[in-house]
C-alpha positions in Angstrom: -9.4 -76.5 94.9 -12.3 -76.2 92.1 -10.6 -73.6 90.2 -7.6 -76.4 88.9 -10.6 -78.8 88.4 -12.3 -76.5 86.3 -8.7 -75.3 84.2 -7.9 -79.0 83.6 -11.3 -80.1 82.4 -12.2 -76.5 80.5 -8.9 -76.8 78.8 -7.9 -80.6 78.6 -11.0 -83.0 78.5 -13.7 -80.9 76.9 -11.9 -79.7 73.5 -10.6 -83.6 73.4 -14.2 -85.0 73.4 -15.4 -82.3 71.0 -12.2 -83.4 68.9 -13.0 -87.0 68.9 -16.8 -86.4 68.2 -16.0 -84.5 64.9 -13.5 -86.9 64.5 -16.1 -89.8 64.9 -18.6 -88.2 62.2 -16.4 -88.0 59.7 -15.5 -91.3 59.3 -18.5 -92.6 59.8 -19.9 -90.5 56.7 -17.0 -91.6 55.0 -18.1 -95.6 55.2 -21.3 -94.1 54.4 -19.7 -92.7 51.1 -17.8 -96.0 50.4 -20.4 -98.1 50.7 -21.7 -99.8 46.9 -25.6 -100.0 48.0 -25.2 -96.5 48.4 -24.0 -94.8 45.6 -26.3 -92.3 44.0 -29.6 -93.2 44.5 -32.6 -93.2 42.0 -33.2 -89.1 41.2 -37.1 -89.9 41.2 -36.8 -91.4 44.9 -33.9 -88.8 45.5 -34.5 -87.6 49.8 -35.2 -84.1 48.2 -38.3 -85.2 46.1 -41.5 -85.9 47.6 -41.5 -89.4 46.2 -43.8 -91.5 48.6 -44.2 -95.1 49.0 -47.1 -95.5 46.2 -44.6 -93.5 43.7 -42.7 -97.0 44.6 -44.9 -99.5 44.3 -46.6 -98.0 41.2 -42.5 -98.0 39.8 -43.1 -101.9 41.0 -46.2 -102.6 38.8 -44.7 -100.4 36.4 -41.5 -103.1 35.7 -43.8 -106.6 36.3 -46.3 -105.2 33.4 -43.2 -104.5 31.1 -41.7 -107.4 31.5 -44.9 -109.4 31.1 -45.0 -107.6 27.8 -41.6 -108.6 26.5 -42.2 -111.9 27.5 -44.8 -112.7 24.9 -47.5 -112.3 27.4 -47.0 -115.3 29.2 -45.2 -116.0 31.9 -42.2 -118.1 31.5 -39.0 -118.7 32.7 -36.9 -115.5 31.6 -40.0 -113.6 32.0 -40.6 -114.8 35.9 -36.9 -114.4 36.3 -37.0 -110.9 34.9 -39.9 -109.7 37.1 -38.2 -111.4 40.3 -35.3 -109.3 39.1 -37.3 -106.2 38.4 -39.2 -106.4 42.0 -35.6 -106.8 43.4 -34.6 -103.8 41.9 -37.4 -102.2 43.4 -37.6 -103.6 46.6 -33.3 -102.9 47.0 -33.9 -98.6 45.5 -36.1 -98.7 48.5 -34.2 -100.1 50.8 -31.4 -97.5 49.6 -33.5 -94.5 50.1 -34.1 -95.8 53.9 -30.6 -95.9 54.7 -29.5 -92.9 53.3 -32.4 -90.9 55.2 -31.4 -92.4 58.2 -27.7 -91.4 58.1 -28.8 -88.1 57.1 -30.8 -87.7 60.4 -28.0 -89.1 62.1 -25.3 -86.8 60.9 -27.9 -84.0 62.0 -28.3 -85.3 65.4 -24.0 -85.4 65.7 -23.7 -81.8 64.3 -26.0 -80.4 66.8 -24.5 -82.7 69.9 -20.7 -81.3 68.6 -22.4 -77.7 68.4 -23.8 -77.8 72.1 -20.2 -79.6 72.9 -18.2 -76.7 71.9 -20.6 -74.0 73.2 -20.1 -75.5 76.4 -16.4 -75.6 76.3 -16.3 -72.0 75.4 -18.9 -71.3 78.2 -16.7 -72.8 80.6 -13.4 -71.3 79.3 -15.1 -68.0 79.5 -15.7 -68.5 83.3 -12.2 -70.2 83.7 -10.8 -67.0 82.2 -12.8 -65.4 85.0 -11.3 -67.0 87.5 -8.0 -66.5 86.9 -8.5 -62.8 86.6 -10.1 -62.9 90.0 -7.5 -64.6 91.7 -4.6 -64.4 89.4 -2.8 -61.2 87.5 -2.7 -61.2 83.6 0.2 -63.4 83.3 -1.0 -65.5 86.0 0.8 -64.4 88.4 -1.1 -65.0 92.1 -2.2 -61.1 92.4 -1.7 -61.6 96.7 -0.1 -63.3 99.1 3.3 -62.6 99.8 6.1 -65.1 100.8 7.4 -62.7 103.0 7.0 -63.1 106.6 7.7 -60.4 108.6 7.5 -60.7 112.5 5.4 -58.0 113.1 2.7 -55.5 112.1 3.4 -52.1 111.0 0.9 -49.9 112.3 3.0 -46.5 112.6 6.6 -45.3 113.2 9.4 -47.9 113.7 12.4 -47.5 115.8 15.6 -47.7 114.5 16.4 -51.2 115.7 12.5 -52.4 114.1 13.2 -50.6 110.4 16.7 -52.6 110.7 15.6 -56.1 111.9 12.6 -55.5 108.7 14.9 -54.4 106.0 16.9 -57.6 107.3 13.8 -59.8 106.6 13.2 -58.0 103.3 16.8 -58.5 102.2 16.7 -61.9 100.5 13.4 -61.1 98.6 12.9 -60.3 94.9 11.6 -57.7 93.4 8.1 -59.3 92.8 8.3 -60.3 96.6 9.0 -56.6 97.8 5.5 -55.2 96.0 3.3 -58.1 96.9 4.5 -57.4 100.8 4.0 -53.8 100.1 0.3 -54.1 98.7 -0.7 -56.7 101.3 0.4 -54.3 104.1 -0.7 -51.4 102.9 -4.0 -52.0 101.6 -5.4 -49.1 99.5 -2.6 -46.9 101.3 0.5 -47.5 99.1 0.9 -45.1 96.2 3.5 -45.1 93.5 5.9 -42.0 93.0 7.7 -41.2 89.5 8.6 -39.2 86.8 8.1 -42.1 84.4 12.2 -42.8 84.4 13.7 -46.2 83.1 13.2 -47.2 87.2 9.3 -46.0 87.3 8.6 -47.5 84.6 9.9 -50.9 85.6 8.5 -50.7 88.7 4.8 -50.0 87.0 5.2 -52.6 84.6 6.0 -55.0 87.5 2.5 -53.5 89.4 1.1 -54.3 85.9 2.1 -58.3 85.8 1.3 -59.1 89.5 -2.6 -57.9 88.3 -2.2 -55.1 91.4 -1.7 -51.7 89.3 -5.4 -51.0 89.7 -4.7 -51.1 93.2 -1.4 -48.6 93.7 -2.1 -45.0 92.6 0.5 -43.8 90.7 1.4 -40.0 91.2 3.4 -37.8 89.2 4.6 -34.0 89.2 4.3 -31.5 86.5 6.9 -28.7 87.3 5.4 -27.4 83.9 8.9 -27.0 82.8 9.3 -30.7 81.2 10.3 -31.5 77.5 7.3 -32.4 75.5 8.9 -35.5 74.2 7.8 -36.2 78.7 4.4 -35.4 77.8 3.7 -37.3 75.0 5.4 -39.9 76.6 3.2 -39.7 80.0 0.3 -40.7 77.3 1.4 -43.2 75.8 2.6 -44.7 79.4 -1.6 -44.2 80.2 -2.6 -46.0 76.8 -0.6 -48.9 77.3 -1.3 -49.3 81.1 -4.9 -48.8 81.5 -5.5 -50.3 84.5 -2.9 -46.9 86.1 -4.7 -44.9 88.0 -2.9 -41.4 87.1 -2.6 -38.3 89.6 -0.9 -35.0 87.9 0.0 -32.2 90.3 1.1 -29.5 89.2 2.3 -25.8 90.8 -1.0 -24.5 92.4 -3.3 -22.1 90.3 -1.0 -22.4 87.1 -1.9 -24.7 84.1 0.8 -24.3 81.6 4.6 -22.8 82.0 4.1 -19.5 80.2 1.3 -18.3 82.7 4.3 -19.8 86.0 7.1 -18.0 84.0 4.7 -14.5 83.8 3.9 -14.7 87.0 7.1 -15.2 89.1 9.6 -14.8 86.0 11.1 -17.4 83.5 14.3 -17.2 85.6 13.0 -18.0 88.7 14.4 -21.3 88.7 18.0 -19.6 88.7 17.7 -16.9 90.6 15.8 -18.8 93.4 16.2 -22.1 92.8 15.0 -22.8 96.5 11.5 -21.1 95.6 11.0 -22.5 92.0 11.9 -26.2 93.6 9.0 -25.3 96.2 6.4 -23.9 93.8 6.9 -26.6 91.2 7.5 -29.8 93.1 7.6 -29.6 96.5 4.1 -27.7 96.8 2.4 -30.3 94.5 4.1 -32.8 96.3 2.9 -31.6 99.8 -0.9 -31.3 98.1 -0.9 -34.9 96.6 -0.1 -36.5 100.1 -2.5 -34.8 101.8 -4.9 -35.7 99.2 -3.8 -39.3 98.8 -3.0 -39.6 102.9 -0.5 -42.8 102.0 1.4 -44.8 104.4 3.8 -45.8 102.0 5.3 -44.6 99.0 7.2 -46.7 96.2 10.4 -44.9 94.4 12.4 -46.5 91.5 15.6 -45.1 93.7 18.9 -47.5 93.7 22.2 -47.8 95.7 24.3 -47.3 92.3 22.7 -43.5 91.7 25.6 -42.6 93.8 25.6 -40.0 96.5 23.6 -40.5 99.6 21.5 -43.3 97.4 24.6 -45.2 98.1 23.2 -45.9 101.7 19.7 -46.9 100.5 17.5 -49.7 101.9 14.2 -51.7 101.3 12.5 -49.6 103.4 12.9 -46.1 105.1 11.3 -43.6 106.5 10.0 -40.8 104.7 12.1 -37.4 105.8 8.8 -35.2 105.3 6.3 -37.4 107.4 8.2 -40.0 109.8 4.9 -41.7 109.9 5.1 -42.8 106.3 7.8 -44.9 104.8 9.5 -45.3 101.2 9.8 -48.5 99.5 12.8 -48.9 97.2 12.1 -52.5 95.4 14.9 -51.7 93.0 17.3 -50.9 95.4 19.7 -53.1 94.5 19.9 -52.9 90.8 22.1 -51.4 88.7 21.9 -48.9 85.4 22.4 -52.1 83.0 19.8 -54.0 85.3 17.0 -52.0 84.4 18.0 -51.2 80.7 18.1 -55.0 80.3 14.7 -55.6 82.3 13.2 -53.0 79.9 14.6 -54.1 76.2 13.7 -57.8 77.6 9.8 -56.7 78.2 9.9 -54.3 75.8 9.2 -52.1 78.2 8.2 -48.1 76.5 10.4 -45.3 77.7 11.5 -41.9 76.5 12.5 -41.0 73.6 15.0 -38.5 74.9 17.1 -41.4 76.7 18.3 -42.2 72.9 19.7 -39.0 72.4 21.8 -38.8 75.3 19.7 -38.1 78.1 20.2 -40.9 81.3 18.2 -38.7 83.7 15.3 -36.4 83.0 13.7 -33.5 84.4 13.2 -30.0 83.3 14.1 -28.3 79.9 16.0 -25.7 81.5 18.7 -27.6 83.8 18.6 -31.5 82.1 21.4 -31.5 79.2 22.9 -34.9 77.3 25.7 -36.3 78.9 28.4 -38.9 78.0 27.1 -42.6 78.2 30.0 -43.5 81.0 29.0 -40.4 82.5 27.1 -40.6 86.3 23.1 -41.0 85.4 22.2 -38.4 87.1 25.1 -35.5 86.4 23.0 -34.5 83.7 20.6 -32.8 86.0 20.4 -29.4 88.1 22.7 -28.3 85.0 23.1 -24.7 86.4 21.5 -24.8 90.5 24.7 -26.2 92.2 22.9 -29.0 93.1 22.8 -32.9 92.0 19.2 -33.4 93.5 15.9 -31.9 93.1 16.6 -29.1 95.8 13.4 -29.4 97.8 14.1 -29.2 101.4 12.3 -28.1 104.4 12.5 -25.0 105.6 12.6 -23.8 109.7 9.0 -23.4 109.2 8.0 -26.9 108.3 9.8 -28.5 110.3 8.4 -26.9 113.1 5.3 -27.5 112.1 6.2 -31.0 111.8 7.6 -31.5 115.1 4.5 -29.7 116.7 2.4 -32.2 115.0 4.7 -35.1 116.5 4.1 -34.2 120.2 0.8 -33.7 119.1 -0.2 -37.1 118.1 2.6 -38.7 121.3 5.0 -39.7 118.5 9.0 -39.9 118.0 10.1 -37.1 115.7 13.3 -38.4 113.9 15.6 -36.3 112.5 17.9 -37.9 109.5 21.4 -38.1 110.4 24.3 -37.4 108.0 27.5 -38.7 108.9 30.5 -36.8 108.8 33.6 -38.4 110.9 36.1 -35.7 110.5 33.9 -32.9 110.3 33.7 -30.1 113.2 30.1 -29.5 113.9 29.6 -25.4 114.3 26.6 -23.8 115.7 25.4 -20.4 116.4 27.2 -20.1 120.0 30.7 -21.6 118.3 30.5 -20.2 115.1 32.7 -16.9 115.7 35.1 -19.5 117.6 35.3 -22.1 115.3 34.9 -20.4 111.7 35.2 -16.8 112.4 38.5 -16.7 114.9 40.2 -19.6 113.7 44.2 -19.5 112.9 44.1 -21.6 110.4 42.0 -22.0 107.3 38.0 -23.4 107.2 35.8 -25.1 105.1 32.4 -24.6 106.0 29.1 -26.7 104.9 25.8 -24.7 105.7 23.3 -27.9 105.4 20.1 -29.3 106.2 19.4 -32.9 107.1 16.0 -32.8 105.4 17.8 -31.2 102.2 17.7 -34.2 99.7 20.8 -31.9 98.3 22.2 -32.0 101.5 21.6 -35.7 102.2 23.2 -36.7 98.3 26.5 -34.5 99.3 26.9 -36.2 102.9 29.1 -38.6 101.6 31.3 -36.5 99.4 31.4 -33.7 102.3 32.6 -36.8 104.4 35.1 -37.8 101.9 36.3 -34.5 101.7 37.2 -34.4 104.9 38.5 -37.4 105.3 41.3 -36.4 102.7 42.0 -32.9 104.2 42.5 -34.4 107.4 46.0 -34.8 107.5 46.3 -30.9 106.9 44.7 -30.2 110.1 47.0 -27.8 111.0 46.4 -25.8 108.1 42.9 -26.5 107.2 39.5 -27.5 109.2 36.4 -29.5 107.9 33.3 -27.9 109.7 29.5 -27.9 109.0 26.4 -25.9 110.1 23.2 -27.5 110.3 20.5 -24.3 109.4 17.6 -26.1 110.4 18.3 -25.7 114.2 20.7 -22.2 114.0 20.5 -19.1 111.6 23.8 -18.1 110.5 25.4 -14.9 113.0 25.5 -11.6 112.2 28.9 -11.7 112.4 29.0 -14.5 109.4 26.5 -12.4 107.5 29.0 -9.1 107.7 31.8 -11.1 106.2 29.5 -12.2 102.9 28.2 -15.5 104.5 24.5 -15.5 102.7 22.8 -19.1 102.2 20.2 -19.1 99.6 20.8 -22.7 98.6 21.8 -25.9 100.2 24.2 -27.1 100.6 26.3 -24.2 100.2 30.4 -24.5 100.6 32.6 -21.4 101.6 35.9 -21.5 102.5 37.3 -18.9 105.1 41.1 -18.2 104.7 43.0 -16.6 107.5 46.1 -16.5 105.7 46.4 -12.5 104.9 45.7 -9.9 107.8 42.0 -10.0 106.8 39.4 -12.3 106.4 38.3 -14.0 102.6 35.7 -15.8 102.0 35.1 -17.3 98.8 31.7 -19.3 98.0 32.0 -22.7 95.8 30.1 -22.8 92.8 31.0 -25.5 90.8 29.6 -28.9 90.8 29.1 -30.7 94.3 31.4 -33.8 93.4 34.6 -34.8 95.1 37.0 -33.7 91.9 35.2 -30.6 91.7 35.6 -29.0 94.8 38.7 -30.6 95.6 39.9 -28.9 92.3 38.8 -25.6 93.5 40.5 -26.0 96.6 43.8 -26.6 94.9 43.2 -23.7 92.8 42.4 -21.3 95.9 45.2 -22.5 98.7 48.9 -23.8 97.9 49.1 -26.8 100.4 46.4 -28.8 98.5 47.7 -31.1 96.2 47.5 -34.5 94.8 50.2 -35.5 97.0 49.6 -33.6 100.2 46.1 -35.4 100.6 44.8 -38.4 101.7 43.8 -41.0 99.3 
């Protein structure tokens, strides 16, 4: 309540007196100036001589004697008139000089009281200024305090029907509504993640104008491999936003990209995509959580990224650690959205964006790419995949589930929906793929692949379409996490080093050939190399 009090007066009443003081003086000293008995007085009784009263009444003498003089040395008429006249002249210069030392005093005594006057208003601005930093951000934006109600307290995994009934109460909240939740309910455990895209950086200047940056860590990864446009960039990002608290992981025991590329080869990221995603950003990423231990983590990620973004929401649990979740403020915005959010701010972002690049990442796999192109299908150029390729391998996710029964909590696995797909395991596999009449399409996948969880859809779409060639064709996947591809698929050429990885089996000749997909993992793509390799798959034998 004192803190209006104290904005109103410190900004309203105090400069308004100090205005009407000034105001005051100077037309006072202006009826002073105006004034005819005060018009230059005498320079021998002049306030900056040291002419005393006896100076004046000697000047008094001075004037009777003279005129008693001139008047003959009597006393008459003109010559009484002239000394009355005389002593009135006197008497008046003194009178003068009394009144213009007073004013003077008096204009000194209204400087001073102005002086103190504004002194104090600054004072009190000063601690104003205070108080809205305290309480408010730097735009004045409350720093806490969410409008948000949510009906109950997270304090570790959700169920299902829980993470539904809170993205439902987040679903009719803004932007600026979404991080204030976020930072009141997880105090000094919520931590930012980005690359410093057009969405991280919207995101941070958001942090930034609700006065709570200083309070998020932000968190980046440096494969090592960026452009150095991304570098240069990352420091201007930390000169403008100095309240960021910056974390920089980079691939364990390596401080620049020659040493990495000496060391395990500068085509490491091609030949074994799967190890260079681990090294350089999956590794880092695993060491920054356990140093940072957050409960949440916020992504610039949207629904209109395609792929499996397209089934985004507010809030979800992260695939890696079930006990933390990921918060997507931005989730409903679109490509022009954030463009227009940053030219309106004047938000900085990379240079490279101007020249083509919508997404960026490393040197070697980010190229330009048409401006009605997809955002991201200018990444992965070269590793078969559309996302960053870090998924968990048998080993983690053991390790993961061991630590879930552990602690006596749920372990969730992700699930990726496929309607008309067969599902194939290692006791079907020789049945299903192997033995089958007719030709298959087989998905080897993870559900904790992000690569795997981006191509759900598409897989699903696939299917869908190839489903009225049944006969002739089957949809089928094979989940690696829980089965390791049969010998019997391995003698026939079945070798996954990436996920997802497509291979169609065709029966059609007396033996078996399987071809492996390496082309892009969008719909046109594959369904173009399908019509290439079989002669019942065409535009017009699918389903739209």
């Amino acid at each position: 309540c004192a803190l209006p009090i104290l904005q109103f007066a410190s900004f309203c009443i105090l400069p308004f007196c100090s205005f009407h003081r000034v105001k005051r003086i100077y037309y006072m000293q202006q009826q002073s100036n105006q004034d005819p008995n005060n018009r230059n007085p005498p320079k021998s009784i002049h306030p900056n001589n040291n002419t005393s009263d006896s100076n004046v009444f000697h000047m008094k003498r001075r004037g009777n004697r003279n005129l008693h003089e001139k008047g003959g040395g009597g006393m008459g008429s003109a010559g009484h008139a002239s000394a009355s006249s005389a002593t009135y002249r006197g008497t008046t210069t003194r009178h003068e000089f009394g009144s213009f030392s007073n004013n003077m005093h008096r204009s000194e005594y209204q400087f001073n009281l102005v002086r103190k006057c504004i002194t104090l208003t600054f004072c009190l601005l000063v601690v104003a200024y205070g108080c809205i930093r305290v309480t408010r951000g730097p735009l004045g934006i409350p720093r806490s305090g969410s409008s948000i109600k949510v009906n109950f307290d997270i304090q570790g995994p959700l169920s299902p029907n829980e993470l539904k009934e809170l993205n439902t109460q987040l679903s009719n909240a803004n932007v600026d509504e979404i991080l204030r939740w976020a930072h009141d309910q997880f105090p000094n455990k919520l931590v930012q993640l980005t690359s410093f895209g057009p969405t991280g950086m919207v995101v941070l200047h958001k942090l930034y104008q609700l006065g709570i940056l200083s309070d998020v860590p932000v968190v980046t990864i440096d494969t090592l491999h960026l452009f150095p446009e991304t570098y240069s960039f990352m420091n201007d990002v930390g000169a403008r936003y100095k309240a960021m608290k910056l974390s920089v992981y980079s691939p364990n025991g390596f401080y620049d990209r020659p040493e990495f590329d000496e060391h395990y080869s500068s085509n490491l990221w091609k030949t074994n995509p799967d190890k260079y995603a681990y090294l350089s950003k999956l590794e880092p990423m695993e060491r920054a959580m356990e140093d940072m231990r957050p409960s949440a983590l916020l992504t610039g990620r949207r629904k209109t990224q395609g792929g499996e973004r397209e089934k985004l929401t507010i809030v979800e649990v992260d695939n890696l650690d079930n006990r933390r979740f990921k918060i997507n403020p931005l989730v409903e915005w679109t490509y022009d959205d954030v463009w227009s959010y940053i030219r309106k701010h004047k938000i900085p972002y990379n240079p490279l964006h101007d020249r083509g690049y919508k997404s960026i990442g490393d040197v070697m796999t980010t190229v330009p790419i048409d401006p009605n192109a997809d955002e991201r299908s200018g990444r992965f150029v070269g590793l078969n995949k559309t996302e960053c390729g870090m998924h968990s391998h048998l080993e983690k996710i053991h390790k993961m589930k061991e630590e879930a029964e552990k602690n006596n909590y749920e372990f969730i696995t992700p699930t990726l929906e496929c309607t008309y797909c067969e599902e194939a395991d290692a006791t079907n596999f020789d049945e299903i793929v192997l033995n089958a009449k007719r030709d298959i399409l087989v998905e080897f996948y993870s559900p904790y692949c992000s690569g795997c969880q981006e191509m759900a859809p598409i897989y699903d779409k696939i299917a869908f379409a190839l489903h009225s060639l049944y006969e002739k064709i089957t949809v089928v996947r094979f989940d690696i996490t829980e089965n390791e591809i049969p010998q019997s698929g391995k003698d026939v050429g079945m070798e996954v080093e990436v996920t997802p990885s497509l291979y169609l089996v065709q029966h059609s000749t007396p033996s078996i050939e399987v071809a492996l997909f390496e082309g892009g993992h969008d719909f046109g793509s594959i369904m173009e190399w399908l019509e290439l390799k079989t002669s019942y798959i065409t535009p017009s034998a699918i389903q739209a």
